[in-house]
N, C-alpha and C positions, 0 to 999 in steps of 0.2 A: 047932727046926730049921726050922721054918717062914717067921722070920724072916731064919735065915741061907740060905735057898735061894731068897724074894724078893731077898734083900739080892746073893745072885751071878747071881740070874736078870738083875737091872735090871744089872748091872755089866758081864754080858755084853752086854746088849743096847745098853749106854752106847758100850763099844767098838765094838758092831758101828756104829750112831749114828757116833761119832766117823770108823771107818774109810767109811763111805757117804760123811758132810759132808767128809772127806778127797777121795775116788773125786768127788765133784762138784767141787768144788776143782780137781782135778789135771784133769778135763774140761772144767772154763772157763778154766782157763789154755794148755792145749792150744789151746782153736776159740782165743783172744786170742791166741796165737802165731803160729797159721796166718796169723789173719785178718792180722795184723800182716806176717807175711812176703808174704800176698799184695798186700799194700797196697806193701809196697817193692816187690816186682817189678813192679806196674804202675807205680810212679816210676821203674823204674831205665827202664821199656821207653819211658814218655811221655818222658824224656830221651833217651835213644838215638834214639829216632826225632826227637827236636830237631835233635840233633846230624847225623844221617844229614840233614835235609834243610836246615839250614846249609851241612854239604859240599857238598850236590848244587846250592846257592845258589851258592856259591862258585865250584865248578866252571865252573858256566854264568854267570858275570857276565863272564866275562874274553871269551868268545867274545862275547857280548850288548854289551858297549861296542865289542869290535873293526867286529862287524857294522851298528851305527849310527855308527860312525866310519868305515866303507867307504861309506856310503849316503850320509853329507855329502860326504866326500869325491868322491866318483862326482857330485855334484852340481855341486860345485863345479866340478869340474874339466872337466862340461858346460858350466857356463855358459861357463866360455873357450875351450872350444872352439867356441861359438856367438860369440863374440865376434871370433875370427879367423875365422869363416867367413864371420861378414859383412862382414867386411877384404876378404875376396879378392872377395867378389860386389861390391861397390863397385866395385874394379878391374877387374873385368870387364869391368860396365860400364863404366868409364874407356874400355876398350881397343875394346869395342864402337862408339864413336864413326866417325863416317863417315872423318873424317881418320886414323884407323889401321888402315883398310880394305887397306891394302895391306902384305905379309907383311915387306917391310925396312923399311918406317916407324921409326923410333927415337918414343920417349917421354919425356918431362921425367926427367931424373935423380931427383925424388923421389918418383916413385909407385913404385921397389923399396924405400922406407921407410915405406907406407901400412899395411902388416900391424903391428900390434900384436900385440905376445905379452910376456906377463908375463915376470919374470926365473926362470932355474928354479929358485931357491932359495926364490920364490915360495911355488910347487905341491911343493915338493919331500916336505913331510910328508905331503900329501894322495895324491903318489904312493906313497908310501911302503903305504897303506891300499888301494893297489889289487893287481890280478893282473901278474904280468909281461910280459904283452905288452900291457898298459895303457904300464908304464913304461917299455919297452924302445920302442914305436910313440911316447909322449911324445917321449922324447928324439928321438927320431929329426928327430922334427915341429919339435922345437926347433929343432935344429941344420939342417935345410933352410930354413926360414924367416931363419936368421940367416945361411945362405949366399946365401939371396933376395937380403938387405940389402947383401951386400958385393960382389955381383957388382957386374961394371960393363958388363956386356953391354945395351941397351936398346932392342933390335930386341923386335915386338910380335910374332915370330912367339914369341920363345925365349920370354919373361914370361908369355906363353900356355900354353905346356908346362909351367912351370915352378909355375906356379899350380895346373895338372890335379893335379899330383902332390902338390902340400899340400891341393888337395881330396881325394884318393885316400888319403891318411895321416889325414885326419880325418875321413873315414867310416870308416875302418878301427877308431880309435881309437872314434868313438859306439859300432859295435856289440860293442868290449870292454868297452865301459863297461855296455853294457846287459845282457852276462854277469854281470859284477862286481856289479850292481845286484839283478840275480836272486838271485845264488850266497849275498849277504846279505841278502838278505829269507829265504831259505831256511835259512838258519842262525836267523833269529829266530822262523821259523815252529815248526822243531824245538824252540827252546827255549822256546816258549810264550809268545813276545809277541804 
């Protein structure tokens, strides 16, 4: 009896062995499950948040190119308006001459052709990039300056008046411009340029 009550003592004890090495088993494969799931949910979270600031990339490039494409344009479309304004100051000068001292003097028929202005199909995309009363005071500036040219009036009082007021449309227009100027550095401020 001796034999056979080591022999179920160790048998028992083998099972219990076996169910332990089982219980250790079924506990490393648990934390390797965990560990494994928590290892996906940090990938799924390091993609998501990929993704979240792609979108947020995306979002903001469209306004980011619009707002550096108003900043050239705004540029540009200073330079020509410095470029007509020194048209008209030349002609000022012109008219400043002692010989056109007097208010019915006529002038050469082509100094209402000395203002330069680009064609407006020109500027036309770069207005496009500004504010509206950029390109509504544009046009305007356009179309006086081209009625400048087709007049046929050439008394030095009227060319005089007529000069104030494309000087008075193109200060107007600088300080739209220098809104526009702002309003897009403002938009690239917000977006982190």
């Amino acid at each position: 009896m001796n034999v056979q009550c080591a022999y179920d003592f160790f048998r028992d004890q083998g099972s219990i062995v076996a169910g332990v090495f089982a219980l250790i088993a079924g506990c490393i494969a648990y934390i390797g499950a965990v560990r494994a799931a928590q290892q996906q949910v940090a990938a799924v979270s390091k993609q998501t948040d990929a993704v979240r600031q792609q979108n947020r990339d995306f979002r903001n490039e469209s306004p980011r190119r619009l707002a550096q494409s108003g900043i050239a344009a705004t540029k540009l479309l200073s330079s020509v308006l410095e470029i007509i304004k020194d048209d008209v100051t030349k002609l000022k000068q012109l008219l400043d001459q002692p010989q056109y001292s007097s208010v019915n003097t006529l002038v050469p028929t082509n100094y209402r052709q000395l203002i330069y202005k680009p064609p407006l199909n020109t500027v036309w995309n770069d207005l496009g990039a500004c504010g509206t009363l950029v390109i509504s005071n544009y046009i305007r500036l356009d179309a006086t300056i081209s009625q400048f040219a087709r007049t046929e009036v050439y008394a030095v009082n009227m060319i005089r008046n007529e000069l104030q007021i494309i000087t008075n449309i193109i200060d107007a227009l600088n300080r739209e411009l220098e809104s526009d100027v702002t309003r897009h550095h403002d938009v690239l401020r917000q977006l982190g340029q």
